[in-house]
C-alpha positions as CSV (number, residue, x, y, z in Angstrom):
1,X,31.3,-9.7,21.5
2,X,33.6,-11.7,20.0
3,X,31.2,-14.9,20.2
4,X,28.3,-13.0,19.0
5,X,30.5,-11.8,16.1
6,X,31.6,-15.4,15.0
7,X,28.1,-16.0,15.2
8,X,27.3,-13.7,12.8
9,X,29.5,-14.0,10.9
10,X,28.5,-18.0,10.1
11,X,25.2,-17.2,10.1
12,X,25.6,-14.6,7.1
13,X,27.7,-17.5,5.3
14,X,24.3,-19.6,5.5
15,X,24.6,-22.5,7.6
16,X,21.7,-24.5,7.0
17,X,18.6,-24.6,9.5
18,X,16.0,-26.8,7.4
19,X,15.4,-29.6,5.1
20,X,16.6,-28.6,1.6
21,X,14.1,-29.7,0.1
22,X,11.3,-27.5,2.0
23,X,14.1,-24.5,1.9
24,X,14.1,-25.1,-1.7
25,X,10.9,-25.0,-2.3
26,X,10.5,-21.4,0.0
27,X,13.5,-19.7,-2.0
28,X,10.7,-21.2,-5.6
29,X,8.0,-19.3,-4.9
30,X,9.3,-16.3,-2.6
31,X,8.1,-13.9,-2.3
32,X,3.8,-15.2,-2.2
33,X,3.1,-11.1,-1.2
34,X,4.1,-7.5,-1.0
35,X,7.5,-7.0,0.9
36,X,7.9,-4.1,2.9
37,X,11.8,-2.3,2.9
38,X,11.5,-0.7,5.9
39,X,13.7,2.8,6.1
40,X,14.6,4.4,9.6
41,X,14.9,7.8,8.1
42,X,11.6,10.2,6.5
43,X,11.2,10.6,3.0
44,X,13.2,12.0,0.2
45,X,16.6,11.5,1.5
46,X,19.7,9.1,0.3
47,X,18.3,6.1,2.7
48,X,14.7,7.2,1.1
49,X,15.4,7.2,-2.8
50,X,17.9,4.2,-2.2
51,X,15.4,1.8,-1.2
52,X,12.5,2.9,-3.7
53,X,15.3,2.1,-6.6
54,X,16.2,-1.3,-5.4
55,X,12.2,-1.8,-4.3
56,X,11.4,-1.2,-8.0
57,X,14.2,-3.3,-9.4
58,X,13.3,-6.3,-7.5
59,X,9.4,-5.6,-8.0
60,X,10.1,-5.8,-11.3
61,X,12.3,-9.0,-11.3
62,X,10.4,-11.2,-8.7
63,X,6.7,-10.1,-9.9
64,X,5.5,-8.9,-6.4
65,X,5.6,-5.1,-5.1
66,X,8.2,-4.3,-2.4
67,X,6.8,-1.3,-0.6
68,X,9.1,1.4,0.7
69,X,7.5,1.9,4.2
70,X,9.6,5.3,6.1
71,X,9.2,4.9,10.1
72,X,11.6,7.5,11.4
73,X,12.8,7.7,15.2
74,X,15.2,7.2,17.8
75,X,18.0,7.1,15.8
76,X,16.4,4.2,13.2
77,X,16.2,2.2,16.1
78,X,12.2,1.8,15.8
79,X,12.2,0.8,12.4
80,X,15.5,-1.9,13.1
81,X,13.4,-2.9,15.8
82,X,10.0,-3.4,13.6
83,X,12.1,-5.5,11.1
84,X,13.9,-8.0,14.1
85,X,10.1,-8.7,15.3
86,X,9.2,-9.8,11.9
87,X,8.2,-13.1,10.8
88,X,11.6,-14.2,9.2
89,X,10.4,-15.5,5.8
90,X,11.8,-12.4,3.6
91,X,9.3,-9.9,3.1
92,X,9.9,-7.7,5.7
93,X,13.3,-6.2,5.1
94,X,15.1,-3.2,6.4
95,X,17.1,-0.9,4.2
96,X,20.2,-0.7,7.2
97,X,23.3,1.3,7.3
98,X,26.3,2.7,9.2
99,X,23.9,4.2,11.8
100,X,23.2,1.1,13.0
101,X,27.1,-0.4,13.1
102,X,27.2,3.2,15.1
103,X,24.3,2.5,17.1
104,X,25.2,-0.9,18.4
105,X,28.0,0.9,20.8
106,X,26.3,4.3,21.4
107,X,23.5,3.3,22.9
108,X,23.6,1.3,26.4
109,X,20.7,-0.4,26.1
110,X,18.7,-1.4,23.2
111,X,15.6,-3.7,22.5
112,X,17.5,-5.1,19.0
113,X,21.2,-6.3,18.8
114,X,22.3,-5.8,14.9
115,X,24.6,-8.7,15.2
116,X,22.4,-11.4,16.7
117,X,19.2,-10.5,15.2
118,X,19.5,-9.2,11.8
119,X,20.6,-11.0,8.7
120,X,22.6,-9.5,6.1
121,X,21.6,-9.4,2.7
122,X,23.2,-7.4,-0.1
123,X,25.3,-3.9,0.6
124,X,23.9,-1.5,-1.5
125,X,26.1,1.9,-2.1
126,X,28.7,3.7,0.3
127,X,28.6,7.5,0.7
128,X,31.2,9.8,1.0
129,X,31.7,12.2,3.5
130,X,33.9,15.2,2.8
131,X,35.5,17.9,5.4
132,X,34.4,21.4,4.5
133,X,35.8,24.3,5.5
134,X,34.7,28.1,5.6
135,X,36.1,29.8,2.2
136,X,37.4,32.4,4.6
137,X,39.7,29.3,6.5
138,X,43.5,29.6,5.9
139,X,44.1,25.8,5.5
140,X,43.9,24.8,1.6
141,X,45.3,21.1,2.3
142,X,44.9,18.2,4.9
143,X,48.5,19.3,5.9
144,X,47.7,22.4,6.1
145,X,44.4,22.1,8.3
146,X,46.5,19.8,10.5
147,X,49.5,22.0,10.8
148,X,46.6,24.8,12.0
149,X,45.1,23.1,14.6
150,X,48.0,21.9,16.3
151,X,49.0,25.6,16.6
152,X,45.6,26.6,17.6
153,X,44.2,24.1,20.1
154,X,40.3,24.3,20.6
155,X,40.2,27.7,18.3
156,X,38.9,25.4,15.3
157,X,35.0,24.7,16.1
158,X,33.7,21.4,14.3
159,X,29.9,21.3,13.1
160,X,27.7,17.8,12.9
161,X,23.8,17.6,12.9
162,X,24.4,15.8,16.4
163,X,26.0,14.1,19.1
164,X,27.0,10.2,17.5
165,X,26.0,11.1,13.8
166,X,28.4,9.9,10.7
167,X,29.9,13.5,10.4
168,X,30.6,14.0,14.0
169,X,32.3,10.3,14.6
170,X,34.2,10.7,11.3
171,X,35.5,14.0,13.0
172,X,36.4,12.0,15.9
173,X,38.1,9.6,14.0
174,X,39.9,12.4,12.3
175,X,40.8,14.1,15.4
176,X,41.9,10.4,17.3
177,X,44.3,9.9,14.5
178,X,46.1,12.8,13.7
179,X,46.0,14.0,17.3
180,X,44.1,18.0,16.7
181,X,41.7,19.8,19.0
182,X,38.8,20.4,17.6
183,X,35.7,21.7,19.2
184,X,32.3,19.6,18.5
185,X,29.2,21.8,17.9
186,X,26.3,19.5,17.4
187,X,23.3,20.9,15.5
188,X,19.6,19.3,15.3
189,X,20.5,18.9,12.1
190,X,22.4,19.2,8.7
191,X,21.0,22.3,7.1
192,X,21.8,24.7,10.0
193,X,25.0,23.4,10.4
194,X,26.3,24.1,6.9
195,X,24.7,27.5,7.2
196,X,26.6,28.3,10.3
197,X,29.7,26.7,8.1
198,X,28.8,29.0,5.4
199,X,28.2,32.2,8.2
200,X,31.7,31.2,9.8
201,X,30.1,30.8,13.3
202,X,32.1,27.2,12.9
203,X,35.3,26.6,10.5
204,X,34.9,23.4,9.6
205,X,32.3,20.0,9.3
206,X,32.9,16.5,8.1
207,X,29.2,16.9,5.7
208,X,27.9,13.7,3.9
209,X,28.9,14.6,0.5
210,X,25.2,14.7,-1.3
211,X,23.9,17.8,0.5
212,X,27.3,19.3,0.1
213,X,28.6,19.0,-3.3
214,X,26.6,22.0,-5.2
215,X,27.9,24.4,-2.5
216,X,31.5,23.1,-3.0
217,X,30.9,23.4,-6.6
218,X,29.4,26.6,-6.4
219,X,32.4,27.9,-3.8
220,X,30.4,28.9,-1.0
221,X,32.4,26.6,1.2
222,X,35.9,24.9,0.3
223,X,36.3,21.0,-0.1
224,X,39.4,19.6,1.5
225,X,39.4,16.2,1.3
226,X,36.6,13.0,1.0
227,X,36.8,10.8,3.4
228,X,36.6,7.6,1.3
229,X,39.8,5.8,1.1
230,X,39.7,6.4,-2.1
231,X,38.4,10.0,-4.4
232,X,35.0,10.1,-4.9
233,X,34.0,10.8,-9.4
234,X,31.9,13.2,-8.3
235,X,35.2,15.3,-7.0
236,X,37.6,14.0,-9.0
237,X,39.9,17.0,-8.1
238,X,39.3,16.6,-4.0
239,X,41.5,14.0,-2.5
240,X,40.8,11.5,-0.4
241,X,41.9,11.9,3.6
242,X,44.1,8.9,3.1
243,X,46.2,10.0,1.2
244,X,47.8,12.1,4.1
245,X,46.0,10.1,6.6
246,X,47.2,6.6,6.1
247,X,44.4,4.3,7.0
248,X,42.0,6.6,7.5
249,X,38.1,6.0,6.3
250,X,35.3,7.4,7.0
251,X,31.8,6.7,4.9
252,X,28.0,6.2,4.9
253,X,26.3,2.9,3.2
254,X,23.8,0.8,3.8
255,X,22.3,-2.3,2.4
256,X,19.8,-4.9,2.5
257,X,19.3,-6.9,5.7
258,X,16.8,-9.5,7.1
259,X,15.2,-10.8,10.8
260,X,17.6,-13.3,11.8
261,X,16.4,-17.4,10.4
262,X,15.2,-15.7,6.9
263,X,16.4,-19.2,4.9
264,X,19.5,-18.9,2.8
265,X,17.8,-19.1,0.2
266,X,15.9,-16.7,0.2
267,X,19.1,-14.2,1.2
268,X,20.9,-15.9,-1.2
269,X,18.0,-15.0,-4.0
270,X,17.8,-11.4,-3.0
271,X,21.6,-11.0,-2.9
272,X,21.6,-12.5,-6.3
273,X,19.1,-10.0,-7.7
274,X,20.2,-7.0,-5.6
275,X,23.8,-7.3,-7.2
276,X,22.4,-7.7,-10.9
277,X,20.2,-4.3,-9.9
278,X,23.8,-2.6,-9.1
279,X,25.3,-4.0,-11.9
280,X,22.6,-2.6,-14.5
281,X,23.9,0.8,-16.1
282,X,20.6,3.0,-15.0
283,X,20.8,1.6,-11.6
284,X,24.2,2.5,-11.3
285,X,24.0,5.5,-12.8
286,X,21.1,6.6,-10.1
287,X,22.7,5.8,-7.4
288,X,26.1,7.3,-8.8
289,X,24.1,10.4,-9.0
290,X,23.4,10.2,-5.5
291,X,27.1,10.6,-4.5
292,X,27.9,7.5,-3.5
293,X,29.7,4.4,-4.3
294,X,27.8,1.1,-5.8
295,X,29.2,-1.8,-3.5
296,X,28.4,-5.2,-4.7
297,X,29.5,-8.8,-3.1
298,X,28.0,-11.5,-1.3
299,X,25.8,-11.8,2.0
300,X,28.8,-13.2,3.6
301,X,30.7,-10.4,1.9
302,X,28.0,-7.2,4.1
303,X,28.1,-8.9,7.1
304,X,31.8,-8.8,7.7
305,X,31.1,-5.0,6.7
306,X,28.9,-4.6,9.4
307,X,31.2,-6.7,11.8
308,X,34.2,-4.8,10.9
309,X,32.2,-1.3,11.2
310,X,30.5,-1.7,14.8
311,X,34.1,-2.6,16.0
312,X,35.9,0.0,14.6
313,X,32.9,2.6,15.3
314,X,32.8,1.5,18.9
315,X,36.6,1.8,19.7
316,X,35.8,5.9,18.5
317,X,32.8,6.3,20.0
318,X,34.9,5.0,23.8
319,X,37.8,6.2,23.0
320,X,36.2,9.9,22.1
321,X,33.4,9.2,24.9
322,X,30.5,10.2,22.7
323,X,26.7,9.9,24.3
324,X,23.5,10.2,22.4
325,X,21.7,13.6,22.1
């Protein structure tokens, strides 16, 4: 792991493969066609509406179409797949994410490893999640709901929308951490686990903050922290888990990535356009709307992200002895 990691690491900085001149000349006219962001997840969700902003900023900055193609499954593992068989001349591209740092450990055996054969490009935006509780559940602070567990091992029932998803391994990270019982109840999926949250069937759920926020606003379930290192603006008044967690973080994101051997140049073209995309004020302000945080930095930059995430989400996943669904 640790070679493949250095590896990747180098290979993100851009050490060069080809002439210069022919490189060059690649990074001039790129791209010749259409590019296809491919996006493990259906459409109409934050992976979904994410890729069809950046597709239409850098449509309309590099004067081809980049096509928003969905090809959900096996845990985005098809569509990660799709985009490591791809000719690696930079117009296939896959919108990728913390599923896939998650992935890397939580499955035994795939067809695709994220380190070796993907190249990353540009991070895009990082989303919250935020721990929800019933209204009716005593605990109004993290000290509080810690205090309350302790005293009530495995009475405290923990929702996710399944076995290895962001909101049950941020729960598991929570639990590793502060040392509480709770009890995992994975769900095929978000919805009926916050209406089960709502019903008080379960107490509490580590929810990824977009689906979440209008019932916190509206009180139909109580938000106790984010689980950002830092607040999110779109709950200013909701902590962050940190601060009474010390170290503790917990988020979605994604970004851009490639088929391993896409020149540098090209990478380093599409970084340079994705970041002025994030830095425009509409951009920005759609992606803010989705409830997430604009990240920003070099290709170099996301792929020590991705490093640092599949290590950190693997020593959870072992340590907590998660399996797929």
């Amino acid at each position: 792991m640790k070679l493949a990691r250095r590896t990747f690491l180098r290979l993100a900085a851009g050490a060069p493969v080809l002439p210069a001149v022919s490189r060059a000349a690649r990074a001039q006219y790129y791209p010749t066609r259409p590019v296809r962001i491919i996006v493990g997840f259906t459409a109409g969700g934050n992976f979904d509406l994410t890729a069809r902003l950046i597709g239409q900023w850098l449509s309309q900055r590099l004067g081809q179409q980049f096509i928003v193609e969905n090809r959900p499954g096996a845990g985005t593992n098809i569509a990660t797949e799709a985009v490591a068989r791809a000719p690696a001349d930079g117009h296939t591209l896959l919108l990728g994410g913390a599923v896939n740092a998650i992935n890397a450990t939580l499955y035994e055996k795939l067809n695709v490893d994220f380190l070796r054969d993907i190249a990353p490009v540009a991070s895009v935006i990082r989303f919250p999640n935020v721990i929800d509780l019933n209204p009716s559940f005593p605990a109004r602070t993290i000290p509080e709901f810690i205090a309350y567990a302790k005293a009530n091992p495995g009475k405290v029932n923990m929702a996710s929308s399944g076995n290895g998803t962001s909101q049950h391994l941020a729960g598991e990270l929570f639990k590793m951490m502060t040392g509480v019982t709770l009890v995992h109840v994975p769900y095929r999926g978000a919805a009926q686990a916050l209406t089960d949250l709502i019903g008080g069937q379960v107490q509490v759920s580590f929810d990824p903050l977009p689906p979440a926020i209008e019932l916190i606003r509206s009180g139909k379930v109580r938000g106790l922290a984010v689980t950002t290192a830092v607040r999110s603006d779109a709950l200013p008044d909701v902590p962050a888990v940190g601060e009474f967690v010390p170290g503790y973080e917990a988020s979605g994101w994604n970004g851009i990535v490639a088929p391993k051997n896409t020149p540098i140049e090209i990478i380093q073209k599409l970084n340079t356009e994705i970041n002025a995309g994030l830095a425009d004020p509409g951009i920005k302000a759609k992606l803010t709307d989705l409830g997430g945080m604009v990240l920003a930095g070099s290709a170099a930059d996301f792929g020590k992200l991705i490093a640092d995430e599949i290590d950190k989400w693997g020593k959870v996943i072992k340590f907590a002895g998660v399996k797929p669904d």
